[in-house]
ZAKOL-556280 format. One record per residue (C-alpha): residue in one letter; x, y, z. Coordinates in steps of 0.05 Angstrom, whole numbers, padded with zeros to 5 digits, always signed. Layout:
<pts>
aXYZ/...
</pts>
This chain:
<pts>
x+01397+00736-00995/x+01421+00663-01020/x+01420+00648-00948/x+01349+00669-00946/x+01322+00636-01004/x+01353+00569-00995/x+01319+00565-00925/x+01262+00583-00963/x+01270+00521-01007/x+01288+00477-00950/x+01224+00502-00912/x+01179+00491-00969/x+01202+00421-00974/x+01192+00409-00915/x+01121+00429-00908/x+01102+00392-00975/x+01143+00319-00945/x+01132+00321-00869/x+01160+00277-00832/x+01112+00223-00800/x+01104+00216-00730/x+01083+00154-00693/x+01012+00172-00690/x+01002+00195-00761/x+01033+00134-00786/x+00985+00088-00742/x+00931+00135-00764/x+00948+00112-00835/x+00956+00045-00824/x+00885+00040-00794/x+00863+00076-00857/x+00897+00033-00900/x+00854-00034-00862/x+00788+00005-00871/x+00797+00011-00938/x+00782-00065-00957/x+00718-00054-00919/x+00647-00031-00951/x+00640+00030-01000/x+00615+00076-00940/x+00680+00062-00895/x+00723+00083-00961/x+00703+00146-00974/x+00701+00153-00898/x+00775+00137-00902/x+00785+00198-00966/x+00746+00248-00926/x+00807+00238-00873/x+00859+00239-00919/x+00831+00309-00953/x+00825+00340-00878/x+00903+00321-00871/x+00916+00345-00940/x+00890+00408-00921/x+00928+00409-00851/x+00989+00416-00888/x+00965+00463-00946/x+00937+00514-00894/x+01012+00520-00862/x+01046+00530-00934/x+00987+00591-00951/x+01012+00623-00889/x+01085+00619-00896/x+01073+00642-00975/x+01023+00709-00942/x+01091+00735-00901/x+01106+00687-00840/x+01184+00680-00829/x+01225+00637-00787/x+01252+00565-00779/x+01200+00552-00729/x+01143+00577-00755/x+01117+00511-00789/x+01112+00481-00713/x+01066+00534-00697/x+01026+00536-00760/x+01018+00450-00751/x+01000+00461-00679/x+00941+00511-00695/x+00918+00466-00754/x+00911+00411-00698/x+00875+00452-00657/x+00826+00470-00707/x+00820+00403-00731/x+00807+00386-00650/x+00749+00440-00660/x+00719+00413-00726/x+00714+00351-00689/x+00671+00379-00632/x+00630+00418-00670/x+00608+00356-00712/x+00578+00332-00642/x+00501+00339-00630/x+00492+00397-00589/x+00465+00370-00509/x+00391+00366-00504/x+00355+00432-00466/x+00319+00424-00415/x+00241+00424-00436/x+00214+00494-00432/x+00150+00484-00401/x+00150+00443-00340/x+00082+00437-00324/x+00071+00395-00383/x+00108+00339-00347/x+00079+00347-00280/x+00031+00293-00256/x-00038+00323-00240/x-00029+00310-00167/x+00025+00357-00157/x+00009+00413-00217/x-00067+00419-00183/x-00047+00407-00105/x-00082+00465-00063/x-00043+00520-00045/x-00094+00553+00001/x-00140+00521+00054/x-00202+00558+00009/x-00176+00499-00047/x-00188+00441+00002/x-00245+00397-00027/x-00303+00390+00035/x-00272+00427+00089/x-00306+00500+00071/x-00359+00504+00135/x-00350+00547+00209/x-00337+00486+00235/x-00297+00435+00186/x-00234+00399+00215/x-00187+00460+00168/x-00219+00509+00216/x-00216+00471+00285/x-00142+00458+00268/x-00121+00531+00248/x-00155+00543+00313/x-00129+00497+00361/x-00050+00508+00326/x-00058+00582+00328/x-00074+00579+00410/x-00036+00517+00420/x+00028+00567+00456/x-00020+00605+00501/x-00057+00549+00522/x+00004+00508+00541/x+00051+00571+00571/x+00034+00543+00637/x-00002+00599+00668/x-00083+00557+00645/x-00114+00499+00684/x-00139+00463+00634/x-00195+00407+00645/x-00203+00347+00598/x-00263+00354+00565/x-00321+00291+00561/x-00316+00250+00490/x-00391+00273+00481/x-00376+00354+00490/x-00403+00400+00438/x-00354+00455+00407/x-00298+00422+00441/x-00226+00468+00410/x-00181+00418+00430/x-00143+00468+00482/x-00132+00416+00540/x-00098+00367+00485/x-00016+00380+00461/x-00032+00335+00400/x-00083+00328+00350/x-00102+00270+00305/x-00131+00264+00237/x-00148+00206+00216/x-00191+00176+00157/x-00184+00137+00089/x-00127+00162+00043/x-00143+00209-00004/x-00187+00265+00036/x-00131+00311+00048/x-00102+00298+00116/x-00034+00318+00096/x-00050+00373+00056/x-00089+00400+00109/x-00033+00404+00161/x+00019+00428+00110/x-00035+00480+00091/x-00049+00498+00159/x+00018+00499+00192/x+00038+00556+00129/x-00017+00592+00139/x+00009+00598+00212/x+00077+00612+00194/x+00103+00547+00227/x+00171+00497+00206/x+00141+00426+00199/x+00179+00370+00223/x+00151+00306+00197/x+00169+00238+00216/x+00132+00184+00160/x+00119+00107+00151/x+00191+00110+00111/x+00231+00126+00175/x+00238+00083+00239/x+00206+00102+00294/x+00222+00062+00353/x+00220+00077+00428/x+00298+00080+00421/x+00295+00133+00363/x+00230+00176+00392/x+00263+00181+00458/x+00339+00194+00440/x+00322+00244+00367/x+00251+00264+00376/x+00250+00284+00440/x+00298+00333+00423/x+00258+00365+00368/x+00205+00378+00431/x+00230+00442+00453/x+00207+00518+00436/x+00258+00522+00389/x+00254+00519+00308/x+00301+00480+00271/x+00308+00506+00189/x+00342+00574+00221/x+00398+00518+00253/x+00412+00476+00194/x+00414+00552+00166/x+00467+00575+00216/x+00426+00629+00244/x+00377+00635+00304/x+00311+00628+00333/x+00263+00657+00296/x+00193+00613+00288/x+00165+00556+00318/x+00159+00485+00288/x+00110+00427+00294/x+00123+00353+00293/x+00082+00312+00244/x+00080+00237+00250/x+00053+00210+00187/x+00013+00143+00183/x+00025+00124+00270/x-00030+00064+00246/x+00034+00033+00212/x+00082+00036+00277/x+00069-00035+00286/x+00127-00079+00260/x+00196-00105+00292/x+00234-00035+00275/x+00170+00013+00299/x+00162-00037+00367/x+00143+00012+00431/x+00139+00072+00382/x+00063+00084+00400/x+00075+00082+00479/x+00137+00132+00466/x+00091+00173+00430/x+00050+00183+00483/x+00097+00200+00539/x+00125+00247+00488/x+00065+00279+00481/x+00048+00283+00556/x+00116+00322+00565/x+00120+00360+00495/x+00131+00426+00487/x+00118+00430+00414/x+00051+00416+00379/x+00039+00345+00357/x+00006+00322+00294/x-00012+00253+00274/x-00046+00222+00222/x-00076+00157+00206/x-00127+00105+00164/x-00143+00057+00207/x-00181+00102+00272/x-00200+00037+00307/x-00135+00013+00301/x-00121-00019+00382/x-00054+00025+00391/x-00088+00088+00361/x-00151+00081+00408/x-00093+00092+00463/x-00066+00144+00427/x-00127+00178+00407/x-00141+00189+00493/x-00084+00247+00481/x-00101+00279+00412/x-00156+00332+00395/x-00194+00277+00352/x-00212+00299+00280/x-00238+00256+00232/x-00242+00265+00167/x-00296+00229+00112/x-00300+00223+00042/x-00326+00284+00017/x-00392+00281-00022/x-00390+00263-00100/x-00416+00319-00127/x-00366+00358-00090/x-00303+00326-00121/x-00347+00325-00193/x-00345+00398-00186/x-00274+00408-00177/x-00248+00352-00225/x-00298+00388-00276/x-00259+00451-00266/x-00191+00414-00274/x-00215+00372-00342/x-00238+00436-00371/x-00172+00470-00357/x-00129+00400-00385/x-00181+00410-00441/x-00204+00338-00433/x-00282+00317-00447/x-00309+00275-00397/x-00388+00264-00386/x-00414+00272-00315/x-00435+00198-00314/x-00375+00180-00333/x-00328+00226-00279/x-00385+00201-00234/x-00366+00126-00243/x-00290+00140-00238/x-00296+00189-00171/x-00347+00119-00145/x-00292+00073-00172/x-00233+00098-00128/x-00275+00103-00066/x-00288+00180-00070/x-00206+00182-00063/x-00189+00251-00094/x-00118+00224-00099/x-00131+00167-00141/x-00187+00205-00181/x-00129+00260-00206/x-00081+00198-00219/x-00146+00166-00265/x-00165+00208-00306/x-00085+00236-00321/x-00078+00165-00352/x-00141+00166-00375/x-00125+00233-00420/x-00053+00205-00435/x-00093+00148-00468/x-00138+00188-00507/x-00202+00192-00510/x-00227+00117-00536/x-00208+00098-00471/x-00255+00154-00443/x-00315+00130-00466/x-00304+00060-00445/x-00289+00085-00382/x-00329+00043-00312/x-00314+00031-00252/x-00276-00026-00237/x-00274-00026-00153/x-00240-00071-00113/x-00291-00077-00060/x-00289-00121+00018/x-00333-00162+00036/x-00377-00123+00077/x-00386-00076+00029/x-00413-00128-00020/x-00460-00152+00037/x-00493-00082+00040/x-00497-00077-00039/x-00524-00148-00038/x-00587-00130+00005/x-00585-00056+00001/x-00652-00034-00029/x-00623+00038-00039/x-00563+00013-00079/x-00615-00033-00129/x-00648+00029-00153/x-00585+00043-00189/x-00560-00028-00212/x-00573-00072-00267/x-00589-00149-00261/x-00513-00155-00291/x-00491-00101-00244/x-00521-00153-00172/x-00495-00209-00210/x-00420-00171-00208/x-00425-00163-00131/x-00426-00238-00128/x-00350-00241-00176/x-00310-00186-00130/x-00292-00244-00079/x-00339-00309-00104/x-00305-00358-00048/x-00322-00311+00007/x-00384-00273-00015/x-00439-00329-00003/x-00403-00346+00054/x-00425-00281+00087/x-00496-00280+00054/x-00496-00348+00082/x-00484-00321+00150/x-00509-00254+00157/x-00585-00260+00119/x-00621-00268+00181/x-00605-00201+00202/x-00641-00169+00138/x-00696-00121+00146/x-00730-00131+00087/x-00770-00076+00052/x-00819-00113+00021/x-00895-00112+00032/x-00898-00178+00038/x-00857-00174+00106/x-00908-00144+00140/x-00918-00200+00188/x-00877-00254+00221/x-00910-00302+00173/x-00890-00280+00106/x-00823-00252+00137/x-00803-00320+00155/x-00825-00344+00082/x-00778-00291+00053/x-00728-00321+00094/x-00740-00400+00071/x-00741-00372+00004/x-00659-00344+00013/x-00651-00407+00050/x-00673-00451-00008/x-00630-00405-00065/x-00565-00409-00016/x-00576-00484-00014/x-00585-00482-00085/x-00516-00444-00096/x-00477-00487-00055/x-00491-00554-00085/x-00471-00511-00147/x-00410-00494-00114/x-00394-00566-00093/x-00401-00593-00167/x-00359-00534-00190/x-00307-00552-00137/x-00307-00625-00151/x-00314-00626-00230/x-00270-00568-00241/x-00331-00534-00276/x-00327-00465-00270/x-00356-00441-00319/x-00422-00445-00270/x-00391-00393-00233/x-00454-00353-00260/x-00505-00385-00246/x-00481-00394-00166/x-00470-00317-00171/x-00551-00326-00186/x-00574-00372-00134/x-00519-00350-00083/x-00528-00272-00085/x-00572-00242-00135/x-00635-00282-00118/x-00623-00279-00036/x-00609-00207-00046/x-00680-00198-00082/x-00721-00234-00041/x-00692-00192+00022/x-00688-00128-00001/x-00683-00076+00050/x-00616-00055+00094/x-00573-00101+00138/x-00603-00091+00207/x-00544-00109+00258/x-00469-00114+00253/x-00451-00160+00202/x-00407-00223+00226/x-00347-00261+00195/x-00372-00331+00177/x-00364-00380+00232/x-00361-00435+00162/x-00275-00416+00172/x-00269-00435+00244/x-00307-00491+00240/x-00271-00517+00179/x-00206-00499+00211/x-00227-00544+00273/x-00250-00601+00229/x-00187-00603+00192/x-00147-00600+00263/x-00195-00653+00280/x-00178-00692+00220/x-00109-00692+00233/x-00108-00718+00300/x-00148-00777+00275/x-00094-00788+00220/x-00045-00794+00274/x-00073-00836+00321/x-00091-00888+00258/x-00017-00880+00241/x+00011-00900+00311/x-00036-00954+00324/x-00040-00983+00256/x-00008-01048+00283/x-00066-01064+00332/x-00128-01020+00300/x-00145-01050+00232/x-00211-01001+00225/x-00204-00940+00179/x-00198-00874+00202/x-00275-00862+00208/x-00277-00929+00247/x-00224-00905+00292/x-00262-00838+00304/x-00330-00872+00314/x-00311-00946+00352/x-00247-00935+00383/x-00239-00866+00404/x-00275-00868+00466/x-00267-00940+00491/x-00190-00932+00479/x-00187-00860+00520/x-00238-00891+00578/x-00192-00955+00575/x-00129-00908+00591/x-00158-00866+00645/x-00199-00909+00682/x-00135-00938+00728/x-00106-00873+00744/x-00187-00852+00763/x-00195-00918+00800/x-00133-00938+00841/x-00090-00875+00834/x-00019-00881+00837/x-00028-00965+00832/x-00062-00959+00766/x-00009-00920+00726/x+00025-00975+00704/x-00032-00999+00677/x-00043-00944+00642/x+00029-00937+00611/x+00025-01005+00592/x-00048-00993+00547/x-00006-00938+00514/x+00049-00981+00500/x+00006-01031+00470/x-00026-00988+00417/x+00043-00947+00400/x+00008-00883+00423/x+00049-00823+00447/x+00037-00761+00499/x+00008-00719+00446/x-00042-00769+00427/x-00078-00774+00492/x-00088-00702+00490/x-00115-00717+00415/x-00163-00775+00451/x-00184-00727+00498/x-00200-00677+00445/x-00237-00723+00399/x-00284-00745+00449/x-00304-00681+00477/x-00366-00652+00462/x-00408-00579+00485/x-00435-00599+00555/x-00402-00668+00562/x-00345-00670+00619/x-00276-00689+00614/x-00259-00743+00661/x-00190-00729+00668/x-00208-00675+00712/x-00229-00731+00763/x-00156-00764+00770/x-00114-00727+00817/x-00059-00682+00800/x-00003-00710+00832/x-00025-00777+00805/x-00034-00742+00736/x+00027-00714+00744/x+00060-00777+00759/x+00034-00809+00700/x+00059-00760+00647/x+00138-00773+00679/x+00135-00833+00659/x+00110-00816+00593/
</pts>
């Protein structure tokens, strides 16, 4: 019983004077250096000190409710540091859950992408490129099973279905839903897609070594499945119009021998149709184009999908944005989601804001369809989308105007219309030339006036012929080439030619070319010493004789070096 009670004692005192163990006592010593610190670290520092206190009060309350045993205190600490481990993680912030509703987050493109070919905007009709492809897909195995002689058909048939072709292509601007459409179509089908994209090479080496492979009857998900044949695939090669660079070299001619031998339906798509490699490669696809579908028929469905966002747009207004991206449904979704994250100041202020070519602003320019719609400000604008190009090509393409106008009703007063444009571009470009030289651009305006608004009022009509890039660039680039090989030859020759480089082109040019060639012409292989030695004289080099000849040729003049003979010729440049 003594025995009992004095381990008892011993026990208790040891639970109320612990020993210290290395990490306690570092423990207090950091506690001890936090305590000179601010207010906030100190009671920091007592909070600790109470959770120890209780550590080794919670061991004692055991002991004293019936626990026996020398070893029991071990326990009893180890369990308090457990517990204490646990207080610690439960002070932690619990991890963030995922959000509950996803299609909050989605972007628009994605959350109100068609699932059905009924959802595709423009391709409803009998005979829209949806139905001609389900059609052609769909047959594509029985025509090609080898047991049909199939004839190509002529590029002006009617109701051609594509049968004799073992690839189709759809091309047209982004945006219309070429790649939805074969996505659409090859579910619809039941068919694997395979697709091949601008992000992947696609050289001759890979098409012929990887693709090729793909080109059989056989599907490839059940493979990377484990499991067998069970449905056929197609191969879809997105954007072929961008197989043009070092890694993509000989793709396009691959592509077509793979398509000559395939086994597999082919799909390509494209932008650019007149693209030179996909005029080849169009020879050996069932050629669908798609176009922009009509504005009202992308107002209708964007309605639909503001309504459902519950965002307030006004017709005009969804008008101008569906005209601002080009009639790109894409782009349109992308719009007006930022437009509704932006709220709905940002609505009303909506315009459009186009990026448009050239040749688009020369059909605006003179288009007397377009005017009925456009304010003085909004002509003026056509002039700012490219205003070091624009009058350029109203410069070069206003003579092929068909003016609307009563007052072209005979050659007379057509050709008065025209002085009139003549008279405002000449106008615009001596405004151009001070702007240019005087750094004054704030007349920017008023050659927008005189350089398209005014030329694009007094012809107002529709641009009658194909419109040309302004010959103004290759005539300045020859000029400047010009220029240049003037510079040079008053460089070399400075030592013997004291004229400027205008009195070089104009007085010496000519004599100074004659002067060389005449003794080869003359006395043949006698007179090319004379002639090395005139080039010695003036310093001049091998390239500038070609630059002499150059300088004094002009449209229907000859160029007597064709008169010396070619071994003499020939002899003469050795020596050079």
């Amino acid at each position: 019983m003594e025995d009992s009670i004095n381990g008892y004692k011993s026990s208790k005192e040891e639970i109320k004077s612990p020993k210290k163990s290395s990490n306690e006592t570092k423990a207090e010593k950091k506690d001890e250096a936090s305590s000179s610190h601010s207010e906030v670290d100190r009671k920091h520092v007592h909070n600790g000190v109470s959770g120890s206190k209780r550590k080794f009060e919670e061991p004692q309350r055991t002991r004293e409710r019936g626990g026996s045993g020398s070893g029991s205190p071990k326990k009893h600490k180890l369990s308090a540091i457990t517990n204490s481990s646990k207080t610690d993680v439960s002070v932690k912030s619990p991890p963030a859950k995922a959000p509950e509703n996803v299609e909050l987050f989605k972007l628009w493109v994605d959350k109100y992408k068609p699932t059905s070919l009924k959802q595709i905007i423009g391709q409803q009709g009998e005979k829209s490129n949806v139905n001609k492809l389900v059609r052609w897909l769909r047959d594509w195995y029985k025509n090609h099973d080898g047991t049909k002689k199939l004839t190509k058909p002529s590029p002006w048939a009617k109701d051609d279905s594509g049968a004799y072709f073992k690839a189709a292509l759809l091309s047209g601007p982004p945006g219309v839903g070429k790649t939805t459409t074969a996505y659409l179509v090859c579910k619809e089908l039941g068919m694997d897609i395979v697709e091949f994209n601008a992000s992947d090479t696609r050289s001759k080496k890979l098409l012929s070594q990887e693709v090729s492979e793909l080109l059989s009857s056989k599907s490839l998900s059940p493979f990377l499945q484990g499991g067998g044949v069970t449905k056929d695939h197609v191969l879809v090669m997105d954007e072929v119009d961008g197989m043009a660079g070092t890694e993509d070299r000989g793709g396009v001619q691959e592509l077509i021998q793979l398509i000559k031998t395939s086994k597999v339906p082919i799909i390509c798509m494209c932008n650019d149709r007149n693209h030179p490699k996909i005029r080849s490669l169009a020879n050996y696809c069932f050629d669908l184009r798609f176009y922009k579908p009509r504005v009202e028929q992308i107002k209708g469905a964007m309605l639909s999908i503001c309504f459902k966002e519950k965002l307030k747009v006004k017709p005009d207004t969804l008008v101008d944005i569906i005209t601002s991206t080009n009639q790109d449904i894409r782009l349109t979704l992308n719009h007006l989601s930022m437009l509704a994250a932006r709220g709905e100041k940002d609505l009303a202020a909506a315009s459009k804001h186009v990026k448009l070519g050239p040749w688009d602003v020369l059909k605006k320019v003179f288009s007397a369809e377009d005017h009925k719609h456009m304010s003085i400000y909004d002509k003026s604008d056509l002039f700012f989308h490219d205003y070091s190009v624009a009058p350029l090509f109203v410069h070069e393409n206003y003579l092929i105007v068909v003016p609307h106008s009563k007052e072209a009703s005979s050659k007379r007063t057509k050709m008065e219309l025209f002085a009139k444009a003549a008279t405002s571009l000449c106008n615009g470009d001596l405004i151009e030339s001070a702007i240019r030289s005087n750094n004054a651009w704030s007349l920017l305006p008023a050659q927008a006036i005189f350089s398209s608004l005014v030329p694009g009022e007094v012809l107002e009509g529709h641009v009658g012929g194909q419109i040309n890039f302004p010959a103004w660039f290759g005539k300045n680039s020859r000029r400047n080439k010009l220029d240049r090989f003037t510079q040079e030859l008053q460089t070399h020759s400075r030592l013997r030619i004291s004229g400027s480089k205008s009195a070089l082109n104009l007085d010496y040019a000519k004599p100074l070319r004659d002067h060389i060639l005449r003794p080869l012409i003359q006395e043949g292989s006698d007179g090319v010493q004379t002639a090395l030695a005139t080039l010695h004289d003036y310093n001049l080099l091998r390239e500038d004789l070609d630059s002499l000849a150059e300088l004094n040729t002009w449209p229907g003049s000859k160029d007597p070096s064709a008169a010396i003979d070619s071994k003499v010729f020939n002899t003469f440049v050795i020596y050079l």
